[in-house]
C-alpha positions as CSV (number, residue, x, y, z in Angstrom):
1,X,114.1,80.1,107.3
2,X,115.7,83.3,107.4
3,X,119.1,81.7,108.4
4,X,119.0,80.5,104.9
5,X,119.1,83.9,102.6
6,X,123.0,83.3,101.8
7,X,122.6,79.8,101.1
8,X,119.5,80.8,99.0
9,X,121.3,83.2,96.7
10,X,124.1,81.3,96.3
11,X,121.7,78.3,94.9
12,X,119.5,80.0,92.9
13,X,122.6,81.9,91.3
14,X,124.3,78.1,90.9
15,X,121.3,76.9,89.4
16,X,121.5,79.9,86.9
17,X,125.1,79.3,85.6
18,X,125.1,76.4,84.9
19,X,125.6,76.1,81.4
20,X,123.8,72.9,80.3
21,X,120.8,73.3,81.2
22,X,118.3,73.3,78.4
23,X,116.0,76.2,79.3
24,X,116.0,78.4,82.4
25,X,113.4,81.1,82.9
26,X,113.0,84.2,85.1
27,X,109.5,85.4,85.9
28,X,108.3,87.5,88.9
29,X,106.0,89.6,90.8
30,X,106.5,93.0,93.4
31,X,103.7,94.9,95.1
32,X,105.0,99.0,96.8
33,X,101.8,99.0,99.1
34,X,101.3,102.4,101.4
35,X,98.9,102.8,103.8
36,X,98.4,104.0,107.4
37,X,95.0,104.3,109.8
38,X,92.8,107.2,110.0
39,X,93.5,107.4,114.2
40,X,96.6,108.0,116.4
41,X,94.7,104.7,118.3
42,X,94.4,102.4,115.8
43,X,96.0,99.5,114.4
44,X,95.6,96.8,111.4
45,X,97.2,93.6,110.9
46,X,97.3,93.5,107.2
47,X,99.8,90.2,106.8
48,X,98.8,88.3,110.0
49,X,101.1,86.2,109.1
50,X,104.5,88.1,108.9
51,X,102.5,90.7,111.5
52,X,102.5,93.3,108.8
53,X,101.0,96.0,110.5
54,X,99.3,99.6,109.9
55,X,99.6,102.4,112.3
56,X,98.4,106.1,112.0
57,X,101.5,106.7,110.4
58,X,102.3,106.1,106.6
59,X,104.2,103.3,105.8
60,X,105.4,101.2,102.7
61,X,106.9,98.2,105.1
62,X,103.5,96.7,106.0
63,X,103.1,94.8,102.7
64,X,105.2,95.9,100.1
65,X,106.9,92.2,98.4
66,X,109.3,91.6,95.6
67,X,109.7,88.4,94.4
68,X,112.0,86.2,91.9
69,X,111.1,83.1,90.3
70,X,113.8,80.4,88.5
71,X,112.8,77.6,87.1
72,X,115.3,74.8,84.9
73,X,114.7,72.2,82.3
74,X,117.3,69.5,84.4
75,X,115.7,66.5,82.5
76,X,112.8,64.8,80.3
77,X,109.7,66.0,81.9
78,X,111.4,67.1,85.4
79,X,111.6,70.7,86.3
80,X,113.2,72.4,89.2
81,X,111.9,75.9,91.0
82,X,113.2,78.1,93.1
83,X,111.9,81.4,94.5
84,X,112.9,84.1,96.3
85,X,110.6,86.6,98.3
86,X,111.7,89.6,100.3
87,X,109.3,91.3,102.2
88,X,109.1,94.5,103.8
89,X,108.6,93.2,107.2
90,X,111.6,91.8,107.1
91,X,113.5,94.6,106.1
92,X,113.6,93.2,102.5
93,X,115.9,90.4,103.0
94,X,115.5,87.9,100.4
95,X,114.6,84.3,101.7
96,X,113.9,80.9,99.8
97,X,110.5,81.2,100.4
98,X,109.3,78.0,97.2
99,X,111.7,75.3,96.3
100,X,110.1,72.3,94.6
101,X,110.6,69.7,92.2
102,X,107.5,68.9,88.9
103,X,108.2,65.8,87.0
104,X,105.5,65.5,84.2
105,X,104.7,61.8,84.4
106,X,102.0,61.4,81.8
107,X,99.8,64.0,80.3
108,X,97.3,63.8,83.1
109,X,99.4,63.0,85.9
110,X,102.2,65.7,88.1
111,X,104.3,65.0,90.8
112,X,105.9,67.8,92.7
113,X,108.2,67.6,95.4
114,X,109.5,70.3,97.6
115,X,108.1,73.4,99.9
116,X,105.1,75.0,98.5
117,X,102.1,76.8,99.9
118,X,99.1,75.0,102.1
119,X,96.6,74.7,99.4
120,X,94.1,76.3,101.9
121,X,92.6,79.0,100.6
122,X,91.0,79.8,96.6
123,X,94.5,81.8,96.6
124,X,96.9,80.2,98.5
125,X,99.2,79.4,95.7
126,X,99.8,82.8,94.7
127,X,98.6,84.9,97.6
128,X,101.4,86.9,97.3
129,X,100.7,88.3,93.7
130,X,98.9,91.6,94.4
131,X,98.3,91.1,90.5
132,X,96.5,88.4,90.7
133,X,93.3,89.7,92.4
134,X,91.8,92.5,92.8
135,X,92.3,93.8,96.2
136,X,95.6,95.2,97.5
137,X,95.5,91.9,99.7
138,X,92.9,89.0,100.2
139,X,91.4,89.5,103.3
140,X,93.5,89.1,106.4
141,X,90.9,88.0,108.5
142,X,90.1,85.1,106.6
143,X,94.1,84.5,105.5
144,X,95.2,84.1,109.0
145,X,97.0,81.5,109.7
146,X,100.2,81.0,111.4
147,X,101.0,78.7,109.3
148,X,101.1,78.3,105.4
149,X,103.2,76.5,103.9
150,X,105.1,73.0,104.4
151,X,107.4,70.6,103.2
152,X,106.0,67.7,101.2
153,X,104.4,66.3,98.3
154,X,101.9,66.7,95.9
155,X,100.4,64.6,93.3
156,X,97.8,66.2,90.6
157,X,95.2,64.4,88.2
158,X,93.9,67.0,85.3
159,X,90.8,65.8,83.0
160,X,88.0,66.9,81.3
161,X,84.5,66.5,81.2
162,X,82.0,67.7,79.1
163,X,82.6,71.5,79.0
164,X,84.4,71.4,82.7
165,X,88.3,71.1,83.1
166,X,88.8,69.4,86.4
167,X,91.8,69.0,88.4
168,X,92.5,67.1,91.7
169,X,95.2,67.3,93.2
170,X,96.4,65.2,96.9
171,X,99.4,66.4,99.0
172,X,101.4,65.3,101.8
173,X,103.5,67.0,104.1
174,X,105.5,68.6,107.3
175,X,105.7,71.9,108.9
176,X,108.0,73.3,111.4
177,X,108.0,76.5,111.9
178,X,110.7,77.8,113.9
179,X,110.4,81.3,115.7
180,X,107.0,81.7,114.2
181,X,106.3,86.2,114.6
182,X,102.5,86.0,114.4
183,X,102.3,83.7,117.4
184,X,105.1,85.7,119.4
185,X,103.0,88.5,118.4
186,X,100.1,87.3,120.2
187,X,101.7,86.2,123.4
188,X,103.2,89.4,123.4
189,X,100.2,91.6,123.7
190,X,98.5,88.8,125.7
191,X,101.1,89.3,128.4
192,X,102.1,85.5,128.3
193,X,104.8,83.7,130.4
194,X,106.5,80.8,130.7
195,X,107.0,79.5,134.5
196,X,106.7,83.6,135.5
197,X,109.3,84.7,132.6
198,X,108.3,86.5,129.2
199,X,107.9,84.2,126.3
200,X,110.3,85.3,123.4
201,X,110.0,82.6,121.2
202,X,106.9,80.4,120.3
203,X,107.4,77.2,117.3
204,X,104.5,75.9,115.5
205,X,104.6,72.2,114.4
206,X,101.8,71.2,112.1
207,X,102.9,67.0,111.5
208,X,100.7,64.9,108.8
209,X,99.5,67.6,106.8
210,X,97.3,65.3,104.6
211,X,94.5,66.6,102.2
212,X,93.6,67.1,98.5
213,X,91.8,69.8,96.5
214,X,89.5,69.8,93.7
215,X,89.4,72.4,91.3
216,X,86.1,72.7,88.7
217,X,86.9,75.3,85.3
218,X,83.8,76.1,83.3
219,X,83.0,78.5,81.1
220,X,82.0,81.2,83.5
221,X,82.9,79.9,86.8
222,X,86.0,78.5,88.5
223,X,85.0,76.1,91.6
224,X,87.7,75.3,94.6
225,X,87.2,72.8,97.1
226,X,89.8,71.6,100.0
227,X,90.2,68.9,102.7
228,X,93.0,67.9,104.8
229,X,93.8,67.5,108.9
230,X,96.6,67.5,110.6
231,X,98.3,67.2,114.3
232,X,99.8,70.3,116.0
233,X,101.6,71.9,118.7
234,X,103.0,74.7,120.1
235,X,106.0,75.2,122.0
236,X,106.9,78.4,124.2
237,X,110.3,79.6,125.0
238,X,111.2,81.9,127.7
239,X,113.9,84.9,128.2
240,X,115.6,82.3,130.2
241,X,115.6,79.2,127.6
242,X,113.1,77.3,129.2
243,X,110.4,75.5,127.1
244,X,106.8,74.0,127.7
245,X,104.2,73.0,124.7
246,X,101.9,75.2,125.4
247,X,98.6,73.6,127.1
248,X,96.4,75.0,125.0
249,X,97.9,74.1,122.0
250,X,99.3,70.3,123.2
251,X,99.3,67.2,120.7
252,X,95.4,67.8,119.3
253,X,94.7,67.5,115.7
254,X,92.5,70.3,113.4
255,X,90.5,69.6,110.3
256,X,89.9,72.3,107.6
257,X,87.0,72.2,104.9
258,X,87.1,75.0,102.8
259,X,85.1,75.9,99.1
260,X,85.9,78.9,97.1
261,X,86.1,80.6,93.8
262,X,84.5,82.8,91.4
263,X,81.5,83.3,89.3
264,X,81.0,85.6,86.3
265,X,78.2,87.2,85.7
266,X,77.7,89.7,82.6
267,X,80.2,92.5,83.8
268,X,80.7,91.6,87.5
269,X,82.7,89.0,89.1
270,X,81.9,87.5,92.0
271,X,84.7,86.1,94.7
272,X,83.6,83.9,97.7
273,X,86.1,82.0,100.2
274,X,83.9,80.0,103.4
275,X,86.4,77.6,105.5
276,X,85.5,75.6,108.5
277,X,88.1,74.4,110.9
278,X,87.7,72.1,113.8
279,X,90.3,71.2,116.2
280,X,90.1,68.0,118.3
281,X,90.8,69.5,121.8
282,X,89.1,69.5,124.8
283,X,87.0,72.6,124.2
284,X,85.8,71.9,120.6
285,X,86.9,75.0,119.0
286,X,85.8,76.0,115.8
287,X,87.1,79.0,113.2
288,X,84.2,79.4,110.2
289,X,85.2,82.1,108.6
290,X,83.8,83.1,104.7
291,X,84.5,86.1,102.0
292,X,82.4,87.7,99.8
293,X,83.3,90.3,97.1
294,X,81.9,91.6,93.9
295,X,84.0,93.3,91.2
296,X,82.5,95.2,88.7
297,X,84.5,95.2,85.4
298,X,84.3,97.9,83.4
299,X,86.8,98.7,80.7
300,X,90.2,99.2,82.6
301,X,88.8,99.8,85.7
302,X,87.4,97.2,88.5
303,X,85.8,99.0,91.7
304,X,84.9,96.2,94.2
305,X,83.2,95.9,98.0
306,X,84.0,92.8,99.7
307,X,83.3,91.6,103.3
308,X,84.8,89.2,105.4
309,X,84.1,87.1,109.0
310,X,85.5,85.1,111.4
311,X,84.5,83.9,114.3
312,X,85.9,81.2,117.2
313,X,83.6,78.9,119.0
314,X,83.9,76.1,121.7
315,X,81.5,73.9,121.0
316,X,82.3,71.6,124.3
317,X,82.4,74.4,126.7
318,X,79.5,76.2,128.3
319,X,80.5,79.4,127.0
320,X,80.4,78.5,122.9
321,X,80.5,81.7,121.0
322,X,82.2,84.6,123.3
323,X,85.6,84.6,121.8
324,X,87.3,85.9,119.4
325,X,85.1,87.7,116.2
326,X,85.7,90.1,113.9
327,X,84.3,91.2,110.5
328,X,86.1,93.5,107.8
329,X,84.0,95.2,105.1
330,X,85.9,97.2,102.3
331,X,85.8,98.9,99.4
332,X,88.2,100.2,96.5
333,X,89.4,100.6,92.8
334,X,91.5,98.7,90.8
335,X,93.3,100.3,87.7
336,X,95.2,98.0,84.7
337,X,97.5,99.9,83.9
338,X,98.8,97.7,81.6
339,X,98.7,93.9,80.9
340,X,101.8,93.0,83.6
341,X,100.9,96.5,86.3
342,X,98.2,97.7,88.2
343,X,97.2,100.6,90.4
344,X,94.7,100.5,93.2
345,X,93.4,101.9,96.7
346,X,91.2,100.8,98.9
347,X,89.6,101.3,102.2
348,X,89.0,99.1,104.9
349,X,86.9,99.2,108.0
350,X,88.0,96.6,110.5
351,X,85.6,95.8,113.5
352,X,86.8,94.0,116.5
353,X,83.6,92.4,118.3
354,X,85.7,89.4,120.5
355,X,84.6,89.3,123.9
356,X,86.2,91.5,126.5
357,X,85.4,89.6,129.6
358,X,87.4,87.0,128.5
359,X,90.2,89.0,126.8
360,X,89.3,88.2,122.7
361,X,88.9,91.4,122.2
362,X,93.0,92.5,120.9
363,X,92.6,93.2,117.6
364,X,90.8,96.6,118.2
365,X,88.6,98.5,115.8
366,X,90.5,100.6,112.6
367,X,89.7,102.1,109.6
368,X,92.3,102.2,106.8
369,X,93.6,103.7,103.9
370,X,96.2,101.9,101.6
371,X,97.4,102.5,97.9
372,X,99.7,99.9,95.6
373,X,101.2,99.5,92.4
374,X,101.8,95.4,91.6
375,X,103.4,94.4,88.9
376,X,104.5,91.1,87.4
377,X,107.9,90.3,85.1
């Protein structure tokens, strides 16, 4: 994707001169995240995705985000959007990260067409947003994948009944994901090779991403749910431009199941996130991970503790549970500082129990200290 940035800016800036266009709008988000660990030893993968990482050394790189979203009136009912996201681990440089097409066909039914995120997770569509939740980042043990977002198609159904707004939505769609950093990162430290050489490239293909979501509003709740399966692969590429699909990860399929959202009660909030994927491969592995936080709201401010687990299991093997596992329990405070900024800090305590004997042990134990400012425009 990165390959596109020039292309990116030149589009977006096309679609904002053009002079016909009946309304274009700006809007957009930015998180300046700090943080380092509290030992020279110690390590935490923040963004698992994008390997956003902090060592024992302070850095603003790890998570810090800037984002700019356009989107244009170009008919009746039929909206175009594109967004730009630079991220500190990639040295800032802006890359289409959204592009998508809504066309308002009645007043219950949207289509949308385009690259979006994986509805996945309660905040996959706007993980990003450090605004939009309380922590400085949803949990990266639970947000973890190495893949999040496709190309494809999405169809939504909004209605109401009784005192509930409901909203279902089904989606479609294709992932390719080409030089994919949080699997590199992996075989990296896991010393992998390809026919004795050292692996420096590693492409995730998730084909016949096919789901739907149903999301539940009442009055002091708000109730996700989420289905979809898939086929996958993965394909290794050596220093010496050889490639194999890795035999681990070779033509199975995975299903995900996941319910999340929030419940208010009196001055807290409650946040909870449990998913449950299952891949059809020859060992029966298994991911359930879940999330649990509570926020207590209290004028301005919002301290919070949350916890979070995930755990790998092969159910067809005779070893099932000694794999990878790790929890992270935190804690911190969250400061409006206005209606569009806030300040917060947190701590985290991240603690590694995968097996050694086997080698699912990588992550390591860490304890960290990060501070942001997020904003929204």
């Amino acid at each position: 994707m990165k390959n596109l940035t020039k292309l990116s800016i030149v589009s977006l800036a096309a679609l904002i001169s053009v002079p016909t266009l009946a309304d274009v709008k700006f809007s957009g988000f930015g998180s300046i995240v700090a943080g380092q660990t509290l030992e020279d030893d110690e390590k935490l993968t923040a963004d698992f995705y994008d390997v956003g990482q902090y060592e024992n050394t302070t850095t603003f790189k790890a998570e810090s985000v800037l984002g700019l979203q356009v989107s244009a009136d170009i008919a009746p009912d039929l909206k175009a959007t594109g967004q730009l996201l630079a991220k500190g681990t990639d040295e800032f440089k802006p890359e289409l990260d959204w592009y998508y097409l809504t066309y308002k066909a009645t007043d219950d039914w949207t289509l949308m067409a385009g690259r979006r995120n994986i509805p996945m997770y309660y905040y996959s569509e706007f993980s990003e947003v450090g605004y939009a939740y309380p922590w400085i980042r949803p949990p990266s043990n639970l947000y973890w994948w190495q893949v999040t977002q496709f190309d494809g198609f999405h169809a939504t159904y909004d209605f109401s009944s009784d005192d509930f707004t409901n909203t279902v939505t089904a989606f479609y769609g294709n992932e390719y994901s080409t030089d994919n950093k949080e699997m590199l990162y992996y075989a990296e430290i896991g010393n992998r090779t390809l026919n004795g050489a050292a692996i420096t490239q590693v492409n995730e293909q998730w084909t016949d991403i096919a789901g739907f979501n149903v999301n539940i509003i009442g009055e002091a709740f708000d109730l996700r749910m989420v289905y979809f399966r898939n086929d996958r692969k993965r394909i290794d590429t050596n220093v010496n431009g050889e490639t194999a699909i890795r035999a681990s990860a070779s033509g199975f399929s995975q299903q995900f199941i996941g319910i999340g959202g929030n419940v208010n009660v009196s001055d807290f909030t409650v946040i909870f996130d449990a998913n449950y994927v299952a891949y059809d491969d020859d060992v029966g592995t298994v991911f359930p991970t879940y999330l649990i936080s509570a926020v207590y709201n209290i004028d301005q401010f919002q301290p919070y503790l949350s916890y979070s687990k995930a755990d790998h299991w092969q159910t067809k093997s005779d070893n099932e549970e000694d794999y990878e596992e790790h929890y992270m329990a935190s804690a911190g405070l969250r400061y409006n500082l206005s209606s569009k900024a806030s300040a917060k800090i947190q701590f985290d305590h991240f603690e590694d129990e995968g097996d050694k004997a086997t080698g699912w042990d990588y992550h390591g134990n860490s304890q960290t200290v990060s501070a942001a400012v997020d904003f929204i425009f």
